[in-house]
DRENGU-290598 format. One record per atom (N, C-alpha, C, CB): x negated, y, z negated; residue in one letter. Coordinates in steps of 0.05 Angstrom, whole numbers, plus 5000, padded with zeros to 4 digits. Glycine has a CB too. Example, Ala and Ser with C-alpha at 12.3 -4.5 7.8 and 13.67 -1.06 7.14 Angstrom:
BEGIN
473648864844a
475449104844a
473649344844a
477449114819a
474349554858s
472749794857s
474250014843s
471849884886s
***
This chain:
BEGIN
455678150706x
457778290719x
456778550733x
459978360699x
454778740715x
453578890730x
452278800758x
451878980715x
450278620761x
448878570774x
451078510800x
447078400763x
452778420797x
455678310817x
456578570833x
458878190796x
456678660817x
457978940817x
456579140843x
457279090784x
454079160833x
451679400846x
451379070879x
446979490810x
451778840866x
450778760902x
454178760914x
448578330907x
455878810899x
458878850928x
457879090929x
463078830923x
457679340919x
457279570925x
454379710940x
457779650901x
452179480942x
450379450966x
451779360994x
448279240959x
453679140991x
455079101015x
456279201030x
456079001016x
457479371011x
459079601029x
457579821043x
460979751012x
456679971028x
454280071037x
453079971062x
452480051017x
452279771071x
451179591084x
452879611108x
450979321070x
455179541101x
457379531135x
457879831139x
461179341132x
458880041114x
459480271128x
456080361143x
461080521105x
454480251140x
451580421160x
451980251184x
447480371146x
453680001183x
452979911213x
455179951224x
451879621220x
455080101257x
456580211265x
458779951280x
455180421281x
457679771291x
458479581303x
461179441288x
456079421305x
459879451261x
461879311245x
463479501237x
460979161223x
463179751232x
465579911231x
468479941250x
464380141233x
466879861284x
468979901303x
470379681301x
468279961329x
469979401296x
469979221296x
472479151270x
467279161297x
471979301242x
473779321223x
476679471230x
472379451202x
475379791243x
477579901247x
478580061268x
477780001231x
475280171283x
476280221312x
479079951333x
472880231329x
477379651332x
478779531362x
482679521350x
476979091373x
483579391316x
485779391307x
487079641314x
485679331282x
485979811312x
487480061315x
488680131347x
485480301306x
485480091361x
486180101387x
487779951403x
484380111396x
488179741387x
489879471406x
492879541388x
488179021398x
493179591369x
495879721360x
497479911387x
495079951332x
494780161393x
495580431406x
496680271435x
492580681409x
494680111448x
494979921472x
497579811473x
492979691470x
497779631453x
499279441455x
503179581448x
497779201431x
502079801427x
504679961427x
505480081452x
504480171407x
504280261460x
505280391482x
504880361516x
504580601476x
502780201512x
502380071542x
503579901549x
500179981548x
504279621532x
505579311539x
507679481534x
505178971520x
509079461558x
512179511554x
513479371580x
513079851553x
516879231574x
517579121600x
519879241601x
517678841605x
520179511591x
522779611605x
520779791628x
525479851581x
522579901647x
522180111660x
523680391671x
521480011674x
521380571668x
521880821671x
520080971697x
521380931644x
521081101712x
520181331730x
519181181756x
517781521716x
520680981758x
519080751786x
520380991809x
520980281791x
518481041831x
518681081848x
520580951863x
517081091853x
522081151883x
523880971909x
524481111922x
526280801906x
524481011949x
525281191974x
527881071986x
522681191998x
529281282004x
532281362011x
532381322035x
533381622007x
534381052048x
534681182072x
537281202082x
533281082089x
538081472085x
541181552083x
542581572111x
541481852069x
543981412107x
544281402151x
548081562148x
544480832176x
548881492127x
551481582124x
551381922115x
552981362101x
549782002094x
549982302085x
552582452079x
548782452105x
554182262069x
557482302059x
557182392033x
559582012058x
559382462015x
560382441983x
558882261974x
563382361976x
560581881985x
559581741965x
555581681966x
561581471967x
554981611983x
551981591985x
549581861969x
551781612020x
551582121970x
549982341959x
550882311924x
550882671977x
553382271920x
553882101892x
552181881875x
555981971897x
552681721897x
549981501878x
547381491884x
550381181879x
546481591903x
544181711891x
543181941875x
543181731906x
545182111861x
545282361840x
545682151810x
548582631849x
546781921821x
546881671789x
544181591791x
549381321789x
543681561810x
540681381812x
538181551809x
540281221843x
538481881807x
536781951794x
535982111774x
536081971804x
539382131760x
540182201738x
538482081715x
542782141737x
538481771721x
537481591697x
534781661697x
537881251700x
532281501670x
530981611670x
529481351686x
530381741647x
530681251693x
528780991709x
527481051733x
530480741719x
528781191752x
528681131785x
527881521783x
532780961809x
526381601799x
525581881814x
526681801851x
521081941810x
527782041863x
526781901891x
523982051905x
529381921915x
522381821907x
519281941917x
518982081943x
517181711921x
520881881958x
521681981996x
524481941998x
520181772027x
524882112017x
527582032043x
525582032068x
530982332048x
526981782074x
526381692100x
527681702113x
525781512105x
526981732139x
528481822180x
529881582184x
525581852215x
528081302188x
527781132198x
527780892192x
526581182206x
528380672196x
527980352180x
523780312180x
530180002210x
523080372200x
520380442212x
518780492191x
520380682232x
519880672179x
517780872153x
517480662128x
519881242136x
519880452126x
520280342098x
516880122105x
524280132092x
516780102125x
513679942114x
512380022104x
511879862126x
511480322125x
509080422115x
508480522087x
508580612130x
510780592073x
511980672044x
510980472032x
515180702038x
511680272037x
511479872007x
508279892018x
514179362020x
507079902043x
503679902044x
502580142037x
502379852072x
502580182034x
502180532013x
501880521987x
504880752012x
503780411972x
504580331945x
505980571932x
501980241927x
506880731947x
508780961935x
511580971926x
508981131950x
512780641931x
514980601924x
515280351909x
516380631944x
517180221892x
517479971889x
520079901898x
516979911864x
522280131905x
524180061917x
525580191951x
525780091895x
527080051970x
528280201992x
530980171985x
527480112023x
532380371984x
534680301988x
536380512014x
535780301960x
537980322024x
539680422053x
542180462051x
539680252076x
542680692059x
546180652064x
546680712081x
548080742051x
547980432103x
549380432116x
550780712130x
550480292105x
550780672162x
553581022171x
555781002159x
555181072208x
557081182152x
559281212148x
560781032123x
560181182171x
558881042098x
559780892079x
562180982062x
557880842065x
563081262061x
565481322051x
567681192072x
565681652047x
567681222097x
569781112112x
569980822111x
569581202138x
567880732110x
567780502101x
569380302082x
566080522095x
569480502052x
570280422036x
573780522036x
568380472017x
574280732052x
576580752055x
578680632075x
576480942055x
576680502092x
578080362109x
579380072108x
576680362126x
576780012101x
576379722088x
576179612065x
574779642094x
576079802051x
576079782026x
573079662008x
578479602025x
570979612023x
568479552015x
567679692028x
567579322014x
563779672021x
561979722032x
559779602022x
561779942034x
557679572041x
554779482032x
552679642032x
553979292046x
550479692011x
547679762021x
545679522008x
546780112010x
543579602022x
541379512023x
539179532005x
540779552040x
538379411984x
535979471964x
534779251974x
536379491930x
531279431974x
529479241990x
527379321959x
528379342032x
525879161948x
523779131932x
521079071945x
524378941914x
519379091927x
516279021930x
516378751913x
513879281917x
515778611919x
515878411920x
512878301906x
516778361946x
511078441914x
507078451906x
508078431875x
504578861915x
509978521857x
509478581830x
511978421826x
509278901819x
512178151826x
514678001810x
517078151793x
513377811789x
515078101770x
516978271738x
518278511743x
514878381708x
516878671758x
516979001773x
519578951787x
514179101799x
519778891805x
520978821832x
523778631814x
518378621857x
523878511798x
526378471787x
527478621769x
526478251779x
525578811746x
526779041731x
528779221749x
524279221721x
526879281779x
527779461796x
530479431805x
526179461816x
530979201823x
533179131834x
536079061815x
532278921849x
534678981783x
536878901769x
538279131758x
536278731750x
535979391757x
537679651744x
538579801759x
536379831727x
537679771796x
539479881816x
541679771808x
538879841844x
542279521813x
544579371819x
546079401793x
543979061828x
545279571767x
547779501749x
548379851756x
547279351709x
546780031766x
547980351777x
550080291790x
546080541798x
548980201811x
550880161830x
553379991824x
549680071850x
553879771813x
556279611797x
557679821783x
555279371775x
557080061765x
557580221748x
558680351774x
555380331727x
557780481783x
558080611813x
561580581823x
555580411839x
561080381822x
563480171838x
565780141826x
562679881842x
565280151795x
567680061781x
569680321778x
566879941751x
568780601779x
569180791765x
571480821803x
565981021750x
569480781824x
570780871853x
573380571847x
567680831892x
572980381844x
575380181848x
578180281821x
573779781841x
576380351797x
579080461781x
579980781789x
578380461746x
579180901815x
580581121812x
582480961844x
578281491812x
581480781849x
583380711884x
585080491866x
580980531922x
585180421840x
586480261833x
585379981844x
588980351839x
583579901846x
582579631864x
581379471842x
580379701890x
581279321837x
580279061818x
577378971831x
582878761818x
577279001860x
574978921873x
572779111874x
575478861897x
570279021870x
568179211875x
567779321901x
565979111867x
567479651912x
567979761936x
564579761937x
570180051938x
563079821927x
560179721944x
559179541928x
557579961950x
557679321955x
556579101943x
553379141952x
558078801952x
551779121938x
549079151942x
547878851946x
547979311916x
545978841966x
544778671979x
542178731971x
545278672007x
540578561958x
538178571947x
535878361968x
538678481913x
534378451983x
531578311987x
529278421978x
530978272012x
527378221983x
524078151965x
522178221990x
523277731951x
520578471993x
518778432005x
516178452011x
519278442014x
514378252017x
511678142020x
513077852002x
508578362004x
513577831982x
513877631975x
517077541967x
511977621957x
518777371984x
521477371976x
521077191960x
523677331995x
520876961953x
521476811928x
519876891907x
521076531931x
518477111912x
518577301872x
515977101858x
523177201843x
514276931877x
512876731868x
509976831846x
512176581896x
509776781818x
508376951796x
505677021808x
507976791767x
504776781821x
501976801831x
501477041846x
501276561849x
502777171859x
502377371874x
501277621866x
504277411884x
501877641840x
501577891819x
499277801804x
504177951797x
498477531796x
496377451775x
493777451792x
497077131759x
494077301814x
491477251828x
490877581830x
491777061859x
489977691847x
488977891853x
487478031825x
491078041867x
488978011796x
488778081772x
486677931769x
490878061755x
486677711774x
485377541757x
482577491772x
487077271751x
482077531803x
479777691811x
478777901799x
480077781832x
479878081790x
480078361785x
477978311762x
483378511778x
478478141740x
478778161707x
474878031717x
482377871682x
475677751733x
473877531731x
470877701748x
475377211748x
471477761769x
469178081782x
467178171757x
471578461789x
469178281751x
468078531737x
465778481714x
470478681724x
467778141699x
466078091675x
463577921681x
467877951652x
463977801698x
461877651704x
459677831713x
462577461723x
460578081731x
457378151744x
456378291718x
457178401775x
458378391701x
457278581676x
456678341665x
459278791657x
456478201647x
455578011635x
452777911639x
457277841639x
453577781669x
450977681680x
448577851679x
451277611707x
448778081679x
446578311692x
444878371663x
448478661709x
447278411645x
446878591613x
445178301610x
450478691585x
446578051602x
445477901595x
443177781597x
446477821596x
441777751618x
439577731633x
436577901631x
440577751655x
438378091631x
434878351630x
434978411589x
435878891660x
437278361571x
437078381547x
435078101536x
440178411536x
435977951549x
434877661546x
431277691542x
435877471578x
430977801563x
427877821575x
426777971553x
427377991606x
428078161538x
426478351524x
427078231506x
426778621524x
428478081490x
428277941469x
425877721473x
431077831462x
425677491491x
422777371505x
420677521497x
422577361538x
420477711509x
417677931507x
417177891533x
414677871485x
418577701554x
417677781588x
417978031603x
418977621607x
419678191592x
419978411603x
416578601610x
422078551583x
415878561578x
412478651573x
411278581610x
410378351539x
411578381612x
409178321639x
410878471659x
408477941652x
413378491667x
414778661683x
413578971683x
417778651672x
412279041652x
412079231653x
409479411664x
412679251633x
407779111661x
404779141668x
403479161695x
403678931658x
406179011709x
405878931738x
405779161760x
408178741746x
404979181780x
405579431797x
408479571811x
403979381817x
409979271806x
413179401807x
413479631795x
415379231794x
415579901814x
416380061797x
419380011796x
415580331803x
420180141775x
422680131757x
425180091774x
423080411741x
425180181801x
427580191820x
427979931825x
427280361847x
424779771831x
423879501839x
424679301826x
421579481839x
424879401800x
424679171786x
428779141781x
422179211753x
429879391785x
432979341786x
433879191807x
434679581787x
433479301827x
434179171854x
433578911859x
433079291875x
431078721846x
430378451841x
431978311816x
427278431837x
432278381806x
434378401785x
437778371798x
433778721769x
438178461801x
440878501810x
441478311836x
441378821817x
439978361859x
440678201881x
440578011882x
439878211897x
439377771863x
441277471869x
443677411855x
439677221862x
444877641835x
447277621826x
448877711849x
447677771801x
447777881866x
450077951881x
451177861904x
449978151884x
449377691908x
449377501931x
451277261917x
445977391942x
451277121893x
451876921880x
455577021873x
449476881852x
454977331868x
457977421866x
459577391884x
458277661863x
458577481910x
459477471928x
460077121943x
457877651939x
458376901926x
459576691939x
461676571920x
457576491948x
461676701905x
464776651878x
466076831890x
464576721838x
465977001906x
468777131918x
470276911937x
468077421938x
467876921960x
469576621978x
470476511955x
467476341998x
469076331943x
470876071940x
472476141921x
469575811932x
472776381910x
476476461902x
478276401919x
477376771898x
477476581939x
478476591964x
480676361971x
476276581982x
478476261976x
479075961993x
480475811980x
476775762000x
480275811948x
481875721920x
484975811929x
480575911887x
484876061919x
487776181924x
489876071957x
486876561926x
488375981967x
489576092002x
490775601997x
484876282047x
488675481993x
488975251992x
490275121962x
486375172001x
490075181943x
491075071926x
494675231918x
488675091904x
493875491913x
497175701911x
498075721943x
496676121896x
497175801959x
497675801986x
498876141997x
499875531991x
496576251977x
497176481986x
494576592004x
498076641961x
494976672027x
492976752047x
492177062044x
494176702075x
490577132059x
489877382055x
491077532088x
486277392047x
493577712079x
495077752100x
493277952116x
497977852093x
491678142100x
489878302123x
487578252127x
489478552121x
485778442128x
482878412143x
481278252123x
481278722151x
479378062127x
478477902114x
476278082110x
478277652123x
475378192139x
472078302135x
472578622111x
470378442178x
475078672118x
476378882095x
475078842061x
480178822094x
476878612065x
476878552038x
474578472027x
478678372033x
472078312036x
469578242027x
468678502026x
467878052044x
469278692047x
467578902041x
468179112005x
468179102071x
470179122006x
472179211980x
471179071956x
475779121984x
470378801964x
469578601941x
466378611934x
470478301951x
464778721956x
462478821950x
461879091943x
461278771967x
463479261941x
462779421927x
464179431900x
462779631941x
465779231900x
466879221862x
464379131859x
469978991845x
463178911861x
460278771854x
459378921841x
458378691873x
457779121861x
455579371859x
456679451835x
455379641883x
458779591835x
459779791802x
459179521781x
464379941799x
460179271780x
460179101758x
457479081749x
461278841763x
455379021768x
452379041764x
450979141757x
451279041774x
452079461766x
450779741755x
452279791723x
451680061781x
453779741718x
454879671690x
453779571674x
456479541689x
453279321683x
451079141669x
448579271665x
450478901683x
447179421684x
444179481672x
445279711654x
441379591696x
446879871663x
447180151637x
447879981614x
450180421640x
449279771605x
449379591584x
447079521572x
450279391590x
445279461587x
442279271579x
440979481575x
440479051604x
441079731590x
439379991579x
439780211548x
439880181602x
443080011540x
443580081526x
443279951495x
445280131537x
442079691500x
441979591472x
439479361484x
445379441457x
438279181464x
437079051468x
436878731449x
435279221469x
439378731441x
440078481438x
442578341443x
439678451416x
441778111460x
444577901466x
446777941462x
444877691456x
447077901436x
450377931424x
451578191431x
450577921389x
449378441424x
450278621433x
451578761461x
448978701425x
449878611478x
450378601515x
453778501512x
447578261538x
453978211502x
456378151506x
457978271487x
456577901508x
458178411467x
460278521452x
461078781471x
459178601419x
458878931475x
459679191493x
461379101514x
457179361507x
459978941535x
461578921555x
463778801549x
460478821574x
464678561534x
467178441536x
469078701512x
466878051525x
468278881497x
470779051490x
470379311511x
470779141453x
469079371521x
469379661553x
470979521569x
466279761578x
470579191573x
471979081594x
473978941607x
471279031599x
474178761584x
475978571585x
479178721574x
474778311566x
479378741559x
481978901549x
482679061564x
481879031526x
481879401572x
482279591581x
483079461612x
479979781575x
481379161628x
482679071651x
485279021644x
481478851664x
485678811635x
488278671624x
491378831622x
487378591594x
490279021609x
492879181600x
492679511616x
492779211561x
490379541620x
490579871632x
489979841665x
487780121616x
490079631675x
489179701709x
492079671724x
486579441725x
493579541713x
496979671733x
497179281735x
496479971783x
495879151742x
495978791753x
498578681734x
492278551743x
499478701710x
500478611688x
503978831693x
497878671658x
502279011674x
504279271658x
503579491678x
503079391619x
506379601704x
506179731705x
505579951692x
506979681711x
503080171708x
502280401695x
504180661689x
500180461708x
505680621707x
508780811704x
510180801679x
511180711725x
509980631672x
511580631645x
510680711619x
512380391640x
508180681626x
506780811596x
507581031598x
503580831590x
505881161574x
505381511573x
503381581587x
504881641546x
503381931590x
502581941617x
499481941612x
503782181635x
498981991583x
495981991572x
494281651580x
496382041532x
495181471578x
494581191586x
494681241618x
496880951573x
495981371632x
495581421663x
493381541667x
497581591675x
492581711648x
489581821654x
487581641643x
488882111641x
487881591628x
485281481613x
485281161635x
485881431569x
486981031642x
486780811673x
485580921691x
489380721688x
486181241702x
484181321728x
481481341719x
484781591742x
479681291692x
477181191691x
476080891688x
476281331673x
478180911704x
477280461706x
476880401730x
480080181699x
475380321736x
475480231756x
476579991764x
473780251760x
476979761752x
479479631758x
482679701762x
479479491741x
483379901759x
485479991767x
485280111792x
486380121751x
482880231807x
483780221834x
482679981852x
482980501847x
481279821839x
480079531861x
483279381865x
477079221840x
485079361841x
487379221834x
488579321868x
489079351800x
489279531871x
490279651889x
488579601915x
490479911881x
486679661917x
485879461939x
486479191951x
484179421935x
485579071931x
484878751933x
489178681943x
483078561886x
490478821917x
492978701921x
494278821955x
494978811891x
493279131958x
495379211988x
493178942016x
494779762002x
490578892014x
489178742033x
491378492029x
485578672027x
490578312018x
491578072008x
495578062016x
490578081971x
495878242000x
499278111997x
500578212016x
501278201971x
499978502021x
501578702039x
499778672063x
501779042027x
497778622073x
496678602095x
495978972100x
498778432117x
495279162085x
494979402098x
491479372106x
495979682077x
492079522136x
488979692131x
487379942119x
488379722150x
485980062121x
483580152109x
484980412105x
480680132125x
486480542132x
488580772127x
489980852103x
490580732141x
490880592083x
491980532066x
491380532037x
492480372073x
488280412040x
486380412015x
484480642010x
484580172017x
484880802034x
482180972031x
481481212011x
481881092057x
483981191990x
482581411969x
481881121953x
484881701949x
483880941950x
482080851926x
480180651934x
483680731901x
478880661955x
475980571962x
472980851957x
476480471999x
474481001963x
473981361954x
471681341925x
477981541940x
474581351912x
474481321888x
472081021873x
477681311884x
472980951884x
471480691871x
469280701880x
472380411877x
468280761906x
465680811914x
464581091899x
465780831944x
465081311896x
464081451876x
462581381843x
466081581875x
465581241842x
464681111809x
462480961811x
466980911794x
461580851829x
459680571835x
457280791836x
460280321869x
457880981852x
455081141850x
454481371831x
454681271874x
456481351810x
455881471795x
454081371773x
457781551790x
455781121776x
454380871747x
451880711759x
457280551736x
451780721786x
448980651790x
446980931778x
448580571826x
447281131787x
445581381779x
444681401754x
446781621782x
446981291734x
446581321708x
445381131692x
448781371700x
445480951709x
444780581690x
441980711703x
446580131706x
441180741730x
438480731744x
435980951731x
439080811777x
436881231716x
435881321698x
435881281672x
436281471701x
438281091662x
437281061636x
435980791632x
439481101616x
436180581655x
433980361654x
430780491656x
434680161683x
430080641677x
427980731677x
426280931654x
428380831698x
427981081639x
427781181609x
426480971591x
430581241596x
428780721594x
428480521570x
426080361575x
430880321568x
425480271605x
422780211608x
420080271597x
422580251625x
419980671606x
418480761600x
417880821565x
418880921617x
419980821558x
419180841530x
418380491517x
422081001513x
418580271526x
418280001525x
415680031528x
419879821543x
414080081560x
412480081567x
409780231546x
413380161589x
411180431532x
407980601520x
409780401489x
407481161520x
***
């Protein structure tokens, strides 16, 4: 019983020294609790929407004082023009337009109804029906309170709801782009970590080391037929999505390859800071698939709007870089915007790429050198 005893109490011992298995016990449960508690959520709160007020009466300045009373809806803009409501949904600053009609108090006093207009984004399915269904019960609420003070049984505004980029609300529209997003990222990290960890487990790295290649040389040979290979799994996403779902790519094609080559670059340069970071297999793929896979899934905006979380999960998403490719890939593709549109978070993403190349590219060259003597 002793002897039983002293080897569970070696075991333990044993896992609390290895760190791996510690995170693994109680870091990822915890973290997918914190995730899954406060990030997966399908109500919504604080969605953006813009105004366009052509009447500027009582009732119109009324329900929109309901509509931003609640804690759902902020209004982000008032708009001049019907004109502006594009540029707003290609932007991504809104998920909703709503219009009212000239003269909607006279309206309703004349005639006894009125109509406005709720227009959605349409790019985010689930979004885009939270949106329109909690306008439309404001506004019903709206209505009942104006028909029981005129004594009217009939609802005096009726809200008209359209979908746009996508009117039939079709799921694919929201998954694909995600599911580039997720499939990018892991593959070039994977491929890259996996490959140069591989070698040093072999002992081929050794002749890499012997050779007259220097260290820059040997990344850049390294990396470039993944990225060429990445890049021909982008087409034939591509071509996947447009022929089988039949969703096309409404803007610039040369846009979007370009957008798609520099997610590459960051996924690649990921991968060697991975491989510089450990030197066995399992380990390549444990790092990358818990940095990567999850934190895409649930923290890049493709799924669970990022609005709805707390605002701490809003920050800790602006160090992903899948949360601004998401935004790319989805305004090229669905919304058809150009570059006007993307250009912080091409910004942004291009920074990060050169940041994590800088950092993978000195600590590969470290790890070499200390390999090397």
């Amino acid at each position: 019983m002793k002897r039983l005893m002293a080897f569970v109490r070696k075991e333990f011992l044993h896992i609390f020294r290895d760190f791996r298995t510690l995170i693994i016990l109680f870091g990822i449960p915890a973290a997918q609790i914190l995730i899954f508690g406060y990030a997966v959520r399908t109500d919504l709160k604080d969605a953006g929407i813009a105004v366009l007020d052509n009447a500027r009466d009582g009732v119109s300045k009324e329900l929109i004082q309901k509509i931003e009373a609640s804690e759902f809806f902020y209004v982000k803009r008032y708009l001049a023009s019907y004109e502006e409501i594009d540029a707003a949904f290609r932007q991504g600053e809104i998920k909703a337009a709503i219009i009212f009609p000239g003269q909607i108090a006279a309206s309703v006093a004349r005639e006894g109804s009125a109509t406005i207009g709720i227009i959605a984004d349409g790019s985010e399915p689930n979004t885009a029906s939270l949106v329109t269904g909690y306008i439309t019960g404001i506004v019903n609420d709206y209505s009942s309170s104006l028909a029981s003070a005129v004594t009217s049984s009939l609802p005096l505004i009726v809200p008209e709801v359209r979908m746009y980029f996508n009117p039939g609300l079709k799921s694919h529209f929201m998954f694909i782009p995600g599911v580039i997003t997720l499939i990018l990222i892991l593959i070039c990290a994977l491929m890259t970590s996996v490959t140069i960890v591989r070698e040093k487990e072999y002992g081929t790295m050794e002749v890499l080391l012997v050779s007259p290649l220097k260290p820059w040389q040997i990344i850049i040979g390294k990396v470039t037929p993944y990225f060429f290979l990445s890049l021909v799994n982008v087409i034939v996403i591509l071509l996947m999505t447009w022929f089988v779902f039949g969703l096309p790519v409404r803007g610039s094609i040369p846009l979007l390859i370009a957008g798609c080559m520099l997610y590459i670059l960051l996924g690649l340069s990921f991968g060697i800071l991975v491989s510089a970071s450990t030197s066995k297999t399992e380990n390549a793929v444990f790092i990358s698939l818990l940095t990567l896979m999850l934190p895409t899934i649930l923290l890049s905006g493709f799924i669970f709007p990022i609005e709805n979380m707390p605002k701490v999960y809003d920050y800790v998403s602006m160090a992903l870089p899948p949360r601004w490719f998401v935004g790319i890939i989805r305004a090229i593709m669905i919304k058809g915007a150009g570059f006007g549109y993307i250009w912080k978070e091409t910004a942004i993403l291009a920074g990060m790429t050169l940041l994590i190349m800088v950092i993978s590219a000195r600590r590969f060259k470290t790890r070499l050198g200390e390999e090397g003597r």
